[in-house]
C-alpha positions as CSV (number, residue, x, y, z in Angstrom):
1,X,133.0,-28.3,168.1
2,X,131.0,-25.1,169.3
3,X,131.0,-26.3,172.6
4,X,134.7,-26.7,172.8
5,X,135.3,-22.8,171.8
6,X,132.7,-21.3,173.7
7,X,134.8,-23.1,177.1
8,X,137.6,-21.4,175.5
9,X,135.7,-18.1,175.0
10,X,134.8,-17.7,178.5
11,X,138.3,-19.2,179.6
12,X,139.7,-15.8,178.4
13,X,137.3,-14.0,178.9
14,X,137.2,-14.7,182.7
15,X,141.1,-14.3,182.6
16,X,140.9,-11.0,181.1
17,X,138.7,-9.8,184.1
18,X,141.1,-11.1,186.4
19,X,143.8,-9.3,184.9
20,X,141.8,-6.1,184.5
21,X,141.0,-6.1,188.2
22,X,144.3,-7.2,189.8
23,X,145.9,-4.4,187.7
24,X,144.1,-1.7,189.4
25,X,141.1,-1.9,187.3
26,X,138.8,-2.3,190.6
27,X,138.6,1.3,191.9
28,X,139.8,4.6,190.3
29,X,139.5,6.8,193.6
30,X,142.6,8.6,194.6
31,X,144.5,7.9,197.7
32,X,145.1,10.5,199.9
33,X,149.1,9.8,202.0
34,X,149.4,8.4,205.0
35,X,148.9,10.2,207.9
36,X,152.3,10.2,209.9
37,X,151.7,8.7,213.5
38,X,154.1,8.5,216.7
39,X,153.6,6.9,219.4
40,X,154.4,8.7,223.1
41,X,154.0,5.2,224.9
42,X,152.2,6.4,228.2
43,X,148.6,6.2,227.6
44,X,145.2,5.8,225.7
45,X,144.7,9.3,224.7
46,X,145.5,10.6,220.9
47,X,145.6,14.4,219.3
48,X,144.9,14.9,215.3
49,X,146.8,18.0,213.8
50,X,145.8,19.5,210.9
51,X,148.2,22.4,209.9
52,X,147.8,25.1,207.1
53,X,149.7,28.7,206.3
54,X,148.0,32.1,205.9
55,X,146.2,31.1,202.8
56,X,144.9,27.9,203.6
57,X,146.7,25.6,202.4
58,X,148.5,22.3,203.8
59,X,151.9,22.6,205.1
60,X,153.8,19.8,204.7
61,X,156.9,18.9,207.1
62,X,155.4,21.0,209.7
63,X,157.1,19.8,212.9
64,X,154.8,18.9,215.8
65,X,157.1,18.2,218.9
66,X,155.9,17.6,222.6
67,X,157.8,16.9,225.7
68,X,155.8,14.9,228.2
69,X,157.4,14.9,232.2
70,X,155.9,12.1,234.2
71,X,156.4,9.7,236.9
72,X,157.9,10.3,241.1
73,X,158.7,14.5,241.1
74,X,158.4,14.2,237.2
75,X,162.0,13.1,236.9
76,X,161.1,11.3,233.5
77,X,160.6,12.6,230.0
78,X,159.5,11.5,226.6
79,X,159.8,13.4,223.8
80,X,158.2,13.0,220.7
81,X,158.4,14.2,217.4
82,X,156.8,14.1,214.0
83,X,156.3,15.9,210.3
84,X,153.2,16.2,209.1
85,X,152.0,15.1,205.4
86,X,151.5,16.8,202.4
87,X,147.7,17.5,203.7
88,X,149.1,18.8,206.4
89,X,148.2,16.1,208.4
90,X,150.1,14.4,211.3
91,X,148.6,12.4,214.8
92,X,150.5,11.5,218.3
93,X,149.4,8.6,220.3
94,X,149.7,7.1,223.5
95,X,149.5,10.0,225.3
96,X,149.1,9.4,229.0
97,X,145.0,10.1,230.3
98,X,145.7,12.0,233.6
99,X,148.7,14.0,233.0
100,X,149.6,16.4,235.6
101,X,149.8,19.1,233.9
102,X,148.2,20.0,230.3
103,X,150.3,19.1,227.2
104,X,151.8,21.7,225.3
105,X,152.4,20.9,221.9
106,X,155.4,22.9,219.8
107,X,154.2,23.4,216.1
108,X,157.0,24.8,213.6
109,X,157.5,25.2,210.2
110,X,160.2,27.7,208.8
111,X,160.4,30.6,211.4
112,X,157.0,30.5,212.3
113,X,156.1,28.8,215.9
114,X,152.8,28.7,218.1
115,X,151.8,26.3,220.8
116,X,148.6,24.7,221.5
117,X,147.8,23.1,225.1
118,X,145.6,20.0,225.8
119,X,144.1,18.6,228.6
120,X,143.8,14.5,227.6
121,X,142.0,14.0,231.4
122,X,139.2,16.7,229.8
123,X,139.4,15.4,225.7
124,X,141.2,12.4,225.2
125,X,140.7,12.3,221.5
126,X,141.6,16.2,220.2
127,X,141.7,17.6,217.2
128,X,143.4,21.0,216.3
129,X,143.3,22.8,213.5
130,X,146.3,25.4,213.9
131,X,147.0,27.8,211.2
132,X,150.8,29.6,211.0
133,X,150.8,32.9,209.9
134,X,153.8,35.5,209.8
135,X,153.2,39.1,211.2
C-alpha cells in the first residue's frame, strides 16, 4: 500500500514541475522588444541604428528612411523605411555591397533631422550610434 502512494506522490509531484516550468517558471530574465528590421532587397550588407535624444535616452519611433538608386544610369529606386523600438533600436538589410555611391540614411524624430552616410563596399556590417539634439 506504501508503494502504491509513493507512484502517486511523484506522479504529482513531476506534474507540478511540468506545470511550474511551462508557465514561465524556467527563466525570470526580462525580454528586451524586438528590434524592427526591413529588408532593402539588393544585397548582403546590413546597418544597426541605435538612436537617443540630448539626454541619452532611447527614442522610440524615430524614423530611419533611405532611398537607394541603382541599376543602368540609376533609373531604379528602393526606398525603405522603418521606426525604431522603444530602445531606440532599428536595422536595414539587404543593402547592396558595391553601391555607387555611399548611402545616406535620413533619421527623424519630431522636428529634429541629421543624416549619416555609409559606404557598404568599405563596412558592410555598420553600426551608428546617432544622437538628435535641438539647437
Amino acid at each position: 500500500m506504501s508503494k502504491m502512494r509513493f507512484w502517486r506522490v511523484r506522479g504529482i509531484l513531476f506534474l507540478g514541475a511540468i506545470l511550474v516550468f511551462a508557465f514561465g517558471g524556467g527563466t525570470t530574465t526580462a525580454d528586451s522588444p524586438e528590434v524592427p528590421v526591413v529588408d532593402a532587397g539588393l544585397g548582403s550588407c546590413r546597418a544597426d541604428f541605435l538612436v537617443k535624444d540630448g539626454s541619452d535616452k532611447p527614442l522610440f519611433n524615430a524614423k530611419i528612411s533611405l532611398t537607394i538608386k541603382y541599376g543602368f544610369l540609376s533609373k531604379r529606386k528602393s526606398q525603405v523605411e522603418v521606426g525604431t523600438n522603444s530602445d531606440g533600436k532599428a536595422s536595414v538589410t539587404g543593402l547592396p555591397n558595391l553601391p555607387k555611391k555611399p548611402l545616406e540614411f535620413s533619421i527623424k524624430s519630431g522636428d529634429v533631422t541629421t543624416t549619416v552616410t555609409d559606404d557598404p563596399s568599405t563596412n558592410c556590417n555598420a553600426t551608428f550610434n546617432v544622437t538628435l539634439t535641438t539647437h
